[in-house]
C-alpha positions as CSV (number, residue, x, y, z in Angstrom):
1,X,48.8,10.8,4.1
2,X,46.7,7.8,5.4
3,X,43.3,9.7,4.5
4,X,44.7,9.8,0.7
5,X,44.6,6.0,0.8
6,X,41.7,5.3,-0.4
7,X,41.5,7.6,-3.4
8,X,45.0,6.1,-4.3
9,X,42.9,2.5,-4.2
10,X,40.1,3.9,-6.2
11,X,42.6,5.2,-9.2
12,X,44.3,2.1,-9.2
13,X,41.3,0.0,-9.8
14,X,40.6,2.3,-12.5
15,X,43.5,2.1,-14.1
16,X,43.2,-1.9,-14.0
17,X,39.8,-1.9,-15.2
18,X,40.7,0.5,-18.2
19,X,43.7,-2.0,-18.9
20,X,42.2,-4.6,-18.9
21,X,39.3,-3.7,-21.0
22,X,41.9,-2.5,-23.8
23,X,43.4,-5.8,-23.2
24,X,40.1,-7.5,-23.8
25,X,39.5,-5.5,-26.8
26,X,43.2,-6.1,-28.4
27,X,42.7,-10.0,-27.6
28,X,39.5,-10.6,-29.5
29,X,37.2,-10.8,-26.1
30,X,39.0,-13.7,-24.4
31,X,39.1,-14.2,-21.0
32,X,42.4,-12.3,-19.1
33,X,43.7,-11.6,-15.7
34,X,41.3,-14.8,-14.3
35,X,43.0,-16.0,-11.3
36,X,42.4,-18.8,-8.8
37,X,39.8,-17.1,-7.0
38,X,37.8,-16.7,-9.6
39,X,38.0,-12.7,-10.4
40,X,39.1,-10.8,-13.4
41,X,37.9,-10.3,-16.4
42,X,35.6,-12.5,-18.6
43,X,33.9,-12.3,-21.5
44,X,30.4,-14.2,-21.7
45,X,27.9,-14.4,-24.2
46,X,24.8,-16.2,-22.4
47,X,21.6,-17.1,-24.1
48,X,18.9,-18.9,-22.4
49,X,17.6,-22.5,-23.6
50,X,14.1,-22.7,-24.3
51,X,11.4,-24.1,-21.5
52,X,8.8,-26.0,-22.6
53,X,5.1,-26.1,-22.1
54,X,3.6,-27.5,-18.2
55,X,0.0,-28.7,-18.7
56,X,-2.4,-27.3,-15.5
57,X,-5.3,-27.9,-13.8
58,X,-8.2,-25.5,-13.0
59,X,-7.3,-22.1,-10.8
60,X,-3.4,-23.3,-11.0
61,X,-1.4,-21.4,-8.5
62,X,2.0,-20.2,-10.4
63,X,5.1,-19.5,-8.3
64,X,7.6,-17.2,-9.0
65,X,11.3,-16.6,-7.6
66,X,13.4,-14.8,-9.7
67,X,15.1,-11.7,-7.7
68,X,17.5,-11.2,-11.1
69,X,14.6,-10.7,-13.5
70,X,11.7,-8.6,-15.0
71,X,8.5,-11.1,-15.1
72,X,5.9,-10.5,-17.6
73,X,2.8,-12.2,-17.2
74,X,0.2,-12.3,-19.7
75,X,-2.8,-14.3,-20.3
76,X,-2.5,-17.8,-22.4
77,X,-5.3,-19.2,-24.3
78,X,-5.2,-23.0,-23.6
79,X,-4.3,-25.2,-20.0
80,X,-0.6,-24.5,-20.3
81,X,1.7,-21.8,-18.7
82,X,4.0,-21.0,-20.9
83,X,7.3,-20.0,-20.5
84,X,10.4,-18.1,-22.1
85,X,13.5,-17.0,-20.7
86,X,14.2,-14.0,-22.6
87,X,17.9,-13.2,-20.4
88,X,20.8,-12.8,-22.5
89,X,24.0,-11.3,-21.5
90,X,26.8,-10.7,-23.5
91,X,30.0,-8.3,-23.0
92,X,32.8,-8.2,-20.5
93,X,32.4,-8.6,-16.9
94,X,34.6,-8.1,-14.0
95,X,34.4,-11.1,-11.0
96,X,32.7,-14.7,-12.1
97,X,30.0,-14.2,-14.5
98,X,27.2,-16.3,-14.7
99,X,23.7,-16.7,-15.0
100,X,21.7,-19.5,-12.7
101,X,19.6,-21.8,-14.8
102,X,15.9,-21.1,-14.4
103,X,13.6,-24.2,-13.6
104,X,10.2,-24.7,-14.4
105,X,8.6,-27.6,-12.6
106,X,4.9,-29.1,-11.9
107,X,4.0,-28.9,-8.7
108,X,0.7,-30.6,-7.0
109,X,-1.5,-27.5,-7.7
110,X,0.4,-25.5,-10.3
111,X,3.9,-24.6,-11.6
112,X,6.9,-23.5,-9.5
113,X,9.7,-21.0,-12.0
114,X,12.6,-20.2,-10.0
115,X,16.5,-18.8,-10.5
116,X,19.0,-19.7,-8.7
117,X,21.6,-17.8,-6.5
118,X,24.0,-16.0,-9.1
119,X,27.5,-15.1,-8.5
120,X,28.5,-11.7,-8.2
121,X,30.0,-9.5,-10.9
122,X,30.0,-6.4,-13.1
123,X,29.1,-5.5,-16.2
124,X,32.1,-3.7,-18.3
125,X,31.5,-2.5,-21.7
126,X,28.4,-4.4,-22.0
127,X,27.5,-5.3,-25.5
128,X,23.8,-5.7,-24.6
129,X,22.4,-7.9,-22.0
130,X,18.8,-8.1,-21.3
131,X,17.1,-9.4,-17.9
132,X,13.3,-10.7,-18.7
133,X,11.3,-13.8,-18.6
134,X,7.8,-14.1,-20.3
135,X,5.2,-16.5,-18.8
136,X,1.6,-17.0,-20.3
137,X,-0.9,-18.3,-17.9
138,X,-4.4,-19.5,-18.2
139,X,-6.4,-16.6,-17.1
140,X,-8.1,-18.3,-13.8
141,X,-4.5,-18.7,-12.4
142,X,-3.5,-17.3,-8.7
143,X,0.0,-15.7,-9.3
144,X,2.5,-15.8,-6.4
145,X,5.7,-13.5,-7.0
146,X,8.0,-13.8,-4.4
147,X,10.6,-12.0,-6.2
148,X,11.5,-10.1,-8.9
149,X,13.7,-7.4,-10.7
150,X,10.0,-6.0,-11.5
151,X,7.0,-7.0,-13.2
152,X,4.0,-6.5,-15.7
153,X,1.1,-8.2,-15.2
154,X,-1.7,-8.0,-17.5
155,X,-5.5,-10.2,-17.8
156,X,-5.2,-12.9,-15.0
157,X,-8.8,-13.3,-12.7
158,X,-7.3,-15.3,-9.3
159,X,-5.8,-13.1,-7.5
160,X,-1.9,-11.7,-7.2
161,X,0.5,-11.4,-5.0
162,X,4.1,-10.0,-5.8
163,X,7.5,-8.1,-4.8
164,X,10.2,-6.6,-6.6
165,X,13.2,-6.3,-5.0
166,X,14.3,-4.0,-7.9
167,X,11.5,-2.2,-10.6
168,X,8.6,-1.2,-11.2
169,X,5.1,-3.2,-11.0
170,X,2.8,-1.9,-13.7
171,X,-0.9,-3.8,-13.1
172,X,-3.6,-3.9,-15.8
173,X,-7.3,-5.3,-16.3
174,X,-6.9,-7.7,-13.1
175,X,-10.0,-10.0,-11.2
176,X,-9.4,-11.0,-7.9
177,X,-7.3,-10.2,-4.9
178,X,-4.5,-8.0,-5.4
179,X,-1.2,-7.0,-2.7
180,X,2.0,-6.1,-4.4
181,X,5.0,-4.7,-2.5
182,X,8.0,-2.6,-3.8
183,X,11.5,-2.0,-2.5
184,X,12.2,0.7,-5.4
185,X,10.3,1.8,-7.9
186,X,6.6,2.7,-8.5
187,X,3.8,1.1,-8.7
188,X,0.8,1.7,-11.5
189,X,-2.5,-0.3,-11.5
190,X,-5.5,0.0,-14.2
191,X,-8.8,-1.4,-14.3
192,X,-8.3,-3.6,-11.1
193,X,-11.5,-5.4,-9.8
194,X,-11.2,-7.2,-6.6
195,X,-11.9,-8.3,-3.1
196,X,-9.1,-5.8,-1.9
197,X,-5.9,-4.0,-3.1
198,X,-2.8,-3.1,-1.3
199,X,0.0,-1.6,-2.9
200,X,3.3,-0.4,-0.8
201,X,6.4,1.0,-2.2
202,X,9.7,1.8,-0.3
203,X,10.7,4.2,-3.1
204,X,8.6,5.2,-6.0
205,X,5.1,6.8,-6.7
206,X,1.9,4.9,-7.1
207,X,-0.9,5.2,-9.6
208,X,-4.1,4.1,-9.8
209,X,-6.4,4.4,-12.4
210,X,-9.9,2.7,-12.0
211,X,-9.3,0.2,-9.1
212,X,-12.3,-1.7,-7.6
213,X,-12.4,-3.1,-4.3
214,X,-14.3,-2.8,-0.8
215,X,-10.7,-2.2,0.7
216,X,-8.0,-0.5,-1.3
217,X,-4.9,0.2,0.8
218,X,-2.0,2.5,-0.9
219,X,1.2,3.7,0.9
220,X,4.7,5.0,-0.5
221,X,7.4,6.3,1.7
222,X,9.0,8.1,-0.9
223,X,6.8,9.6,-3.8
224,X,3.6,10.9,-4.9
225,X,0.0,9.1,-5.2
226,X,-2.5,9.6,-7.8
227,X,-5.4,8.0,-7.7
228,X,-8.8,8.3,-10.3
229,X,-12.1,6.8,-9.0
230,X,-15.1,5.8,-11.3
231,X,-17.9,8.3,-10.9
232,X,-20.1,5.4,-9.3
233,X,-16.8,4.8,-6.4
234,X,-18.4,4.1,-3.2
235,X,-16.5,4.6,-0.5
236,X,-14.9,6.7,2.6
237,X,-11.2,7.6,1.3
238,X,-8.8,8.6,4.1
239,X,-5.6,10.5,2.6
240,X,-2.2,11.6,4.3
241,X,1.4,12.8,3.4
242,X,3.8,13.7,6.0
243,X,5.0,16.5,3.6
244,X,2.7,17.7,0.8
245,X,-0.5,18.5,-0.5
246,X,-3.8,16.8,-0.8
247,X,-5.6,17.6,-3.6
248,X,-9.4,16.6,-4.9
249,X,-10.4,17.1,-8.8
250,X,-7.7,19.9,-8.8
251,X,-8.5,21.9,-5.8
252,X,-6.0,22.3,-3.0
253,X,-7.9,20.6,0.8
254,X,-5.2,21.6,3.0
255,X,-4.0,24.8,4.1
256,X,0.1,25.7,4.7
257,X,2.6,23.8,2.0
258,X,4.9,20.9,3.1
259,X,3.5,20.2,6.4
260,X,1.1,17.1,7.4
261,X,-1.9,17.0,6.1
262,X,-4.7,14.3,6.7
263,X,-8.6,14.6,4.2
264,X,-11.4,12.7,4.2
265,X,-13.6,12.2,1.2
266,X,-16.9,10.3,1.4
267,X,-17.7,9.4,-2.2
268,X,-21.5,8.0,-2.4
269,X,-22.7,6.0,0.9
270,X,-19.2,5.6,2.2
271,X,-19.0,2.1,2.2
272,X,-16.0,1.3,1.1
273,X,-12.7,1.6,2.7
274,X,-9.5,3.7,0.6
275,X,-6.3,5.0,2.5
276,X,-3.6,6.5,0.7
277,X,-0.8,7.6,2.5
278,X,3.3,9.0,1.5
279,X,5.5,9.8,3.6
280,X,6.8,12.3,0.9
281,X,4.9,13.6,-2.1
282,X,1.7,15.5,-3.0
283,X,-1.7,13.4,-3.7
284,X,-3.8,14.1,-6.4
285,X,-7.2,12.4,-6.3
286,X,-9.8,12.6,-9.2
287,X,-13.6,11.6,-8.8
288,X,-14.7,11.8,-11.8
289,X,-17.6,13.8,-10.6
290,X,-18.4,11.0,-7.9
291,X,-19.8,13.2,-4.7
């Protein structure tokens, strides 16, 4: 009888949740069940204030702390960074919902955009919510993500660093040094010309698609690499999976299927440094007819 406990728990929470959402519906959306410490159900329908414009400086360093949200960066064209909080939520929600203001603020060598902690809670019946803040930067700008629910990146020449907690990182036409770190989802960077670039994801494939650099360090623990080289690439590339094949321009390197397999490439003089390494996933490696 005890072991049956549990499920009994479960299918009583159900039944409450599917109660109270026909409440919610019957009652025009108003808040029911809310007790002192703060759970049941809620209705919210959040939309974010606007965020005005913060003049910079030359090579302005942009900070960026927003574990809840997808960051898109793009390139401004004037000495402001530019800023819009695109979250909007909206719907029924189990627990205390709310969403942490976000401040923007001028700092002595850039601009500093951070959330706040956010209570929990859980979205019931959603009637659309979206998660997503925009900032435009001037395109000399160093960008420094410590967190996010994912981001897009697009035109910026000093340099970027970034984590997502939660999302993909998709990289495009990008100057400078470039390390970006994912705890689930992949990872895709185009047209990347820098003094190095290292790209790690707990949980997702990686691609790369004409990045530049004297060192270029790649690792998944959970997914596939591929990787395309310029036909000038010059450098020594160094590939292993723990289970999976290696393959070069369509042809298989290693012999057996699902076992560990480690290739080197030379590519030109060798100068350059590449590693790509999975834990879990076949990589494919294109040259471009670089030899």
């Amino acid at each position: 009888m005890g072991s049956r406990l549990p499920l009994v728990g479960m299918l009583i929470a159900i039944e409450v949740v599917i109660a109270g959402f026909a409440i919610y519906t019957l009652t025009g959306h108003r808040t029911i069940f809310a007790g002192t410490g703060g759970g049941g159900f809620h209705s919210m329908n959040y939309t974010a204030p606007p965020v005005a414009p913060v003049a910079v400086g030359n090579a302005p360093t942009i900070a960026i702390d927003d574990p809840s949200d997808r960051v898109i960066v793009t390139v401004s064209n004037d000495r402001f960074v530019h800023v819009v909080d695109r979250t909007r939520m909206s719907g029924m929600f189990w627990g205390m919902p709310q969403v942490a203001p976000l401040h923007v603020s001028r700092t002595a060598d850039g601009v500093s955009i951070v959330r706040g902690a956010e209570n929990m809670f859980i979205s019931l019946g959603d009637d659309g919510s979206t998660r997503r803040i925009e900032v435009q930067v001037p395109s000399d700008a160093v960008l420094s993500i410590a967190q996010c629910g994912g981001a897009e990146i697009t035109g910026t020449q000093g340099g970027v660093t970034a984590h997502s907690v939660d999302g993909s990182i998709l990289l495009a036409d990008l100057r400078g040094t470039v390390d970006v770190r994912d705890d689930d989802g992949r990872i895709e960077a185009r047209r990347i010309i820098g003094d190095s670039f290292g790209a790690r994801s707990s949980d997702g494939r990686i691609i790369l698609d004409g990045v530049i650099a004297p060192k270029i360090d790649v690792n998944t623990l959970d997914g596939r690499i591929i990787a395309t080289f310029p036909a000038n690439t010059d450098a020594t590339i160094t590939a292993r999976t723990d289970d999976g094949n290696i393959r070069r321009d369509g042809t298989q390197l290693n012999h057996g299927d699902g076992d560990v397999a480690v290739q080197t490439i030379t590519l030109g003089s060798g100068a350059g440094r590449v590693a790509l390494a999975t834990n879990d996933g076949t990589i494919y490696i294109s040259t471009n007819g670089a030899n």
